[in-house]
C-alpha positions as CSV (number, residue, x, y, z in Angstrom):
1,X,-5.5,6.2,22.0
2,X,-5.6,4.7,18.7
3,X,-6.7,1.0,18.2
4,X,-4.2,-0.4,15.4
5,X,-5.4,-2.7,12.8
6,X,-5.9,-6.0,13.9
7,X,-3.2,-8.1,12.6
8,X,-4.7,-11.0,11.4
9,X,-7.7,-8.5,9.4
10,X,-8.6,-9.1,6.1
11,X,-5.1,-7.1,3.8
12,X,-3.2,-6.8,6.8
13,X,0.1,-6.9,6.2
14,X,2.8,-6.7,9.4
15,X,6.3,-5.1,8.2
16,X,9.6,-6.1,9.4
17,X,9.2,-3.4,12.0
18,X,6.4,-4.5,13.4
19,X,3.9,-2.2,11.7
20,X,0.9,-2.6,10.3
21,X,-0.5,-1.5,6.9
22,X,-3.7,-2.5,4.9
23,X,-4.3,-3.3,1.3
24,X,-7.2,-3.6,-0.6
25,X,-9.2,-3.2,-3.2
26,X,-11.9,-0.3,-3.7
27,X,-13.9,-2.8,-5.6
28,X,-14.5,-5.0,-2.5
29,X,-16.8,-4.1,0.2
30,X,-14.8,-2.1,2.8
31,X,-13.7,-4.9,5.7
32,X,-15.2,-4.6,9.2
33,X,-14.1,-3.2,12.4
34,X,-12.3,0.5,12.3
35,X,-11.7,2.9,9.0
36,X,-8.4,4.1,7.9
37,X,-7.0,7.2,9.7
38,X,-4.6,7.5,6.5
39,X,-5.6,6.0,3.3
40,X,-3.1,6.2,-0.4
41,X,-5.4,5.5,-3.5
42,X,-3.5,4.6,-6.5
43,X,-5.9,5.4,-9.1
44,X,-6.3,6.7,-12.7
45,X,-8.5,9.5,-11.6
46,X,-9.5,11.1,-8.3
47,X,-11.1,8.9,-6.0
48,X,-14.5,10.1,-3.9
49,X,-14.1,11.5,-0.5
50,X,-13.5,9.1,2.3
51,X,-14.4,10.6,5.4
52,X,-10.7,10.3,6.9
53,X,-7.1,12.1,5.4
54,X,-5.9,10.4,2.4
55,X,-4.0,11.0,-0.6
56,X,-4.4,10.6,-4.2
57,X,-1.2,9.0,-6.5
58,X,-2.3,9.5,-9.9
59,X,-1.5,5.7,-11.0
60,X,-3.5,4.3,-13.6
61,X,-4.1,0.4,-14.0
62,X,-1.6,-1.8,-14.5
63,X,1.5,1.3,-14.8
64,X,3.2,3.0,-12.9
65,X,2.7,6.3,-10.7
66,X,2.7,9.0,-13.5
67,X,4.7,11.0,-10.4
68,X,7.7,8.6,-9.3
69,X,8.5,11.5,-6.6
70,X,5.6,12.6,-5.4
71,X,4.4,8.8,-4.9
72,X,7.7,8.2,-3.1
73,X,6.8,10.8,-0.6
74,X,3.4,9.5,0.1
75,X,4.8,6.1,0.5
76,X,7.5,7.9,3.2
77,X,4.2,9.6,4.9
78,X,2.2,6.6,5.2
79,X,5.3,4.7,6.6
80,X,5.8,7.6,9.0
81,X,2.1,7.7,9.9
82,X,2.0,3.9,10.4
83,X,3.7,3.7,13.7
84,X,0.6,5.2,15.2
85,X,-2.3,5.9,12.9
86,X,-4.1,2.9,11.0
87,X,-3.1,3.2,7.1
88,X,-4.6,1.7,4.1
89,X,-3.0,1.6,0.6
90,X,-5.9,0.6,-2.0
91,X,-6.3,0.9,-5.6
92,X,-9.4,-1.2,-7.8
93,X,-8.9,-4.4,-7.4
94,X,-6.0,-4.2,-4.6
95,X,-3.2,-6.3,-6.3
96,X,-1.0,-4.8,-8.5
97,X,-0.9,-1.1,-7.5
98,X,-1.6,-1.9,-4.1
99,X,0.9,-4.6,-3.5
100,X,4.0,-2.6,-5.8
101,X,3.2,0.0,-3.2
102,X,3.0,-2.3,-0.1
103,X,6.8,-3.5,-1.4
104,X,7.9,-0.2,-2.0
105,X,7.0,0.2,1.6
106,X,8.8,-3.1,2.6
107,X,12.2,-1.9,0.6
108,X,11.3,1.5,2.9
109,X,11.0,-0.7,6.0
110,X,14.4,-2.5,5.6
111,X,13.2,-5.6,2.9
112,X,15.5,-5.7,0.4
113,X,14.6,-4.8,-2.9
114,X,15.2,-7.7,-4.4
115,X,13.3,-9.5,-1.4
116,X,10.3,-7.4,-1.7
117,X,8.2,-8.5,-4.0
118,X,8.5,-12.1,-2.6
119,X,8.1,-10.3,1.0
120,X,4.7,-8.9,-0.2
121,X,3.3,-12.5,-2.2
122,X,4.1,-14.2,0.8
123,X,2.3,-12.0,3.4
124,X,-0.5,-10.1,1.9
125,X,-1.5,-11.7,-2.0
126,X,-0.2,-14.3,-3.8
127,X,-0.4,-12.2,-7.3
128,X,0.6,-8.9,-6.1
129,X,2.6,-7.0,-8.2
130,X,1.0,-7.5,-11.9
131,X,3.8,-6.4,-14.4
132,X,7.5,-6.1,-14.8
133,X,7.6,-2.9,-14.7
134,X,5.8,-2.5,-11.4
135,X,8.8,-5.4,-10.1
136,X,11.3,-3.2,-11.6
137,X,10.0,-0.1,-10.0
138,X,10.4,-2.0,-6.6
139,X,13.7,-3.5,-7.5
140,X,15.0,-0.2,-7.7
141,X,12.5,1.7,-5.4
142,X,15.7,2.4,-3.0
């Protein structure tokens, strides 16, 4: 049986369907209690193994994913894979990649696009999603 993230844990976000996704940032120290069984990495260049499945969006800093569709069906796995597996979504410092991703999952989950940025700021960072482009990317993420 798989233990799901706690849902208070440090980046735990809880979607409107009840599931449970973390964010963070690879610069922190990993937080306690269980790893990832699916992690996304939004990052410039290839990230170091992890000891559990993940996948790599090629995403540097402050952009966007330099593969809208390939991103978009990562985003669809780890939504899939959330109902029963504990997934992370982390980039460097865990706000701006992480939480356009973490909205993109919301608009996936039934927030509305519009909503979704708002949905993220209120209930995983305060500053997530860095740019305009990265809220645009969300706005029409649907």
């Amino acid at each position: 049986m798989t233990v799901a993230w706690e849902p208070t844990g440090a980046g735990v976000i809880r979607l409107p369907s009840g599931r449970l996704i973390r964010g963070r940032g690879l610069r922190d120290p990993m937080p306690s209690g269980h790893p990832p069984q699916f992690g996304v990495y939004l990052l410039g260049s290839a990230p170091p193994e992890f000891g559990w499945t993940a996948e790599w969006v090629r995403w540097p800093d402050f952009w966007l994913p330099r593969d809208l569709a390939y991103a978009r069906r990562v985003l669809i796995e780890a939504l899939r894979r959330s109902e029963g597996e504990r997934v992370e979504v982390a980039c460097g410092g865990g706000r701006g990649r992480t939480g356009t991703a973490l909205a993109c999952l919301a608009v996936l989950d039934g927030v509305a696009p519009g909503e979704a940025v708002g949905f993220v700021r209120r209930n995983y960072h305060p500053r997530a999603v860095e740019t305009p482009w990265q809220r645009r990317l969300v706005e029409r993420f649907a």
